[in-house]
N, C-alpha and C positions, 0 to 999 in steps of 0.2 A: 504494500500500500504506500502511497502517496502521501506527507502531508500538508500540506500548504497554509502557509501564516500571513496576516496582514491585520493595517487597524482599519483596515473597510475593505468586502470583499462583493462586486460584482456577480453575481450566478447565471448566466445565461444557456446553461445547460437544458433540454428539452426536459419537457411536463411526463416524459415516458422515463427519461434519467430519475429524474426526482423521486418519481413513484417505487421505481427498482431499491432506491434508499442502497445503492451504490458508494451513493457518498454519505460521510457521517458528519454529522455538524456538530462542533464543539464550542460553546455547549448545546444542546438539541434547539433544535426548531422548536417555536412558540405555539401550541395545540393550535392554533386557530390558524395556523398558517400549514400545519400539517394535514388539518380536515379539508381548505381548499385542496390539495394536492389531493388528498386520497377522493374529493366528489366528484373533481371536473374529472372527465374521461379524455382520454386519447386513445385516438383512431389508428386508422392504417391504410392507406392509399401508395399503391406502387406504379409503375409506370416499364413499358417494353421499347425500344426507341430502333427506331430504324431509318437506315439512311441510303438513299438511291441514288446514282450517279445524273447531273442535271439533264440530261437528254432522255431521261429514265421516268419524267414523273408525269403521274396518269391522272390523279386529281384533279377535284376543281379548285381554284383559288376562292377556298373559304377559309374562316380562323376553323373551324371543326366540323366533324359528321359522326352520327350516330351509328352505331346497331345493335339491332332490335333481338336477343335472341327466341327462339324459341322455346328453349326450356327455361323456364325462371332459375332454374339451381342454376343459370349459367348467367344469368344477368348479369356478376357485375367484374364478367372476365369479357375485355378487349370491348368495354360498352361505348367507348369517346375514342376516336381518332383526332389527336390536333395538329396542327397544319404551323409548323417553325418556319416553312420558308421564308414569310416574309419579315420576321425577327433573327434569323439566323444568315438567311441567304445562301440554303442551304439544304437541299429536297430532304426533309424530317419529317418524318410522322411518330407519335408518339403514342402512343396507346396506353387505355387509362385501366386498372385493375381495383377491384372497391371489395369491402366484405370479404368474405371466406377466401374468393377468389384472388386476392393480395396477398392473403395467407400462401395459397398453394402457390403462386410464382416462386416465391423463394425456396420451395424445395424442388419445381421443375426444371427440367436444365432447357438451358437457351435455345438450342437446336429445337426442341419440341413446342416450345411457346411461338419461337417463327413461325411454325410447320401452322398452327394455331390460327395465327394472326391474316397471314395468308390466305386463307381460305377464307376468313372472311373478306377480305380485300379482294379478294376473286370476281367470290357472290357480287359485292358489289359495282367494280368497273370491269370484272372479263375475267376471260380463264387467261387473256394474253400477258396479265399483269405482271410484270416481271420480277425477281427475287431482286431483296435489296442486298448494299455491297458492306456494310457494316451495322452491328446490333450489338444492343447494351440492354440489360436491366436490373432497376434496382432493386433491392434488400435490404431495407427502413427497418424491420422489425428485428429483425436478426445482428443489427448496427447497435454494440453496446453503446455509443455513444451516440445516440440516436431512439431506436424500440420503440419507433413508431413514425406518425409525420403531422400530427392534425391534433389541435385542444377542442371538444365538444362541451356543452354544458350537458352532463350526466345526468342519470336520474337522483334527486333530491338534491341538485345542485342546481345556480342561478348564476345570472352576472354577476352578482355579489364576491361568489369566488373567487373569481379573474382579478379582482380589486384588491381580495385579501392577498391571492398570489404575489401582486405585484408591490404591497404595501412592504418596509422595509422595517428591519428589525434593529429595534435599537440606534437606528441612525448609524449602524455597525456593517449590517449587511443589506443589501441591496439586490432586487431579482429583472431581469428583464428577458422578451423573450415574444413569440407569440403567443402563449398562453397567458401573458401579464396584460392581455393590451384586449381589453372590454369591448372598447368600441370595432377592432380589428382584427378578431382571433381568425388562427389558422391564417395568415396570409403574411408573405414578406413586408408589405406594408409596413403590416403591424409588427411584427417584431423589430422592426427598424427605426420606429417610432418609438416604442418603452424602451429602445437604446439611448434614445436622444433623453426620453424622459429621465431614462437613470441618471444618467451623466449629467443634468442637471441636477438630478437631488444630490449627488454625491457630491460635486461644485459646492452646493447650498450647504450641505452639511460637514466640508473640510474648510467651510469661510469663516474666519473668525472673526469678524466684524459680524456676523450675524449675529454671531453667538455673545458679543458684546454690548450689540442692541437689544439683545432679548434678558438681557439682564438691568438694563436699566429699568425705571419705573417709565409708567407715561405722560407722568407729571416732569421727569424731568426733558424727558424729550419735546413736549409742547414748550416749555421754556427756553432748549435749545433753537428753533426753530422759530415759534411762537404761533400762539395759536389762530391764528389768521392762515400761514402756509400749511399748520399741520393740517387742519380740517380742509383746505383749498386743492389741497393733492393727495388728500385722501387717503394716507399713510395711515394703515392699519398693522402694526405688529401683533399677527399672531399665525398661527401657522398657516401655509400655504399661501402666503405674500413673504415674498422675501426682497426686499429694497434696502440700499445704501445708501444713507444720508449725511453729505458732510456737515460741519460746523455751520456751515454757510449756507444757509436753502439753494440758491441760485448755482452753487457749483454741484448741486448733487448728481452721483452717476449712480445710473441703476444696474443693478449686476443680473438679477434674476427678480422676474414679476411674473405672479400668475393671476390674471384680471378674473381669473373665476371669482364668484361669490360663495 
């Protein structure tokens, strides 16, 4: 084992890590920060990727196309085809695996998932359709640093969860991710978002001029100021506004504000 020391420590490790409890936190995780982990669920979405030489591609220029299977136990193997060429520049199709059938890619071998994929791609534009010239697929679940791909809100779990996820502990440790991001889960977006969030709290909470404001009273700071600017700019100390304010009203620089109420 590994173990790694700091006076504030970033987590961006996936909602499927956490769950495995891989890693041990010293000292433990705060219950309410344990029960998010153990309510929201994480999923599993995999993907077969295939690439054709450009004189090679038979599609229409859409972002994606379905199929429909026939037997539902087969629905949610090879259900979405999507279409990278016009992001890659570059004849890709990517085929989408959901449910059980995410599960079974990672123990089919590659040869046989093509042979798969194919045939439907047949059905669809001809028997002419030709083999493509390289293939990949992934293996999320079986990825210890990974064991999964997707945060869902689970059964007896809310967005509330997502919130506590991303709440930090002690001003010590700090989580970000897509599983921390309420408004954003499951998508790059969002995990790219509670990075920018964290790295603000962590700013806010190694500044010590914050921590020097937050100590004063607020009788002395309307004094410092007076109380004409202080109610004028709306300078509220208390959590979730954080602002710097010099001696001097007119030179003050603001370091981090958040206009929420």
């Amino acid at each position: 084992s590994v173990i790694e020391e700091g006076d504030m420590v970033l987590v961006t490790v996936s909602l499927g890590v956490l769950k495995s409890k891989m890693i041990r936190f010293s000292p433990s995780l705060p219950t309410w920060k344990q029960i998010a982990i153990d309510r929201l669920g994480f999923g599993l979405i995999n993907k077969l990727v295939l690439e054709w030489k450009d004189e090679d591609i038979f599609w229409r220029n859409e972002d994606m196309f379905g199929h429909v299977k026939e037997d539902e136990e087969l629905r949610g193997n090879n259900y979405m085809f999507w279409n990278l060429k016009n992001v890659t520049d570059k004849p890709i199709l990517v085929s989408i695996f959901a449910g059980d059938a995410a599960v079974k890619l990672e123990e089919t071998p590659l040869e046989q998932l093509v042979a798969e994929a194919m045939t439907y791609l047949r059905r669809i534009y001809g028997s002419d359709t030709p083999e493509p010239i390289r293939t990949f697929k992934t293996g999320w679940k079986n990825d210890p640093f990974a064991r999964g791909t997707y945060s869902y809100v689970g059964i007896g779990a809310s967005g509330k969860d997502y919130d506590s996820l991303a709440r930090p502990v002690k001003g010590r440790l700090f989580f970000a991710g897509e599983a921390t991001c309420r408004l954003y889960p499951a998508t790059v977006p969002g995990a790219h978002a509670s990075g920018l969030f964290a790295a603000g709290q962590i700013a806010d909470a190694a500044n010590p001029i914050k921590h020097d404001l937050f100590k004063a009273s607020t009788d002395s700071i309307i004094k410092s100021l007076g109380k004409e600017n202080f109610m004028k700019n709306g300078i509220r100390y208390r959590r979730g506004v954080r602002k710097y304010v010099s001696q001097q009203p007119q030179n003050h620089q603001h370091l981090y504000k958040n206009k929420g109420k």
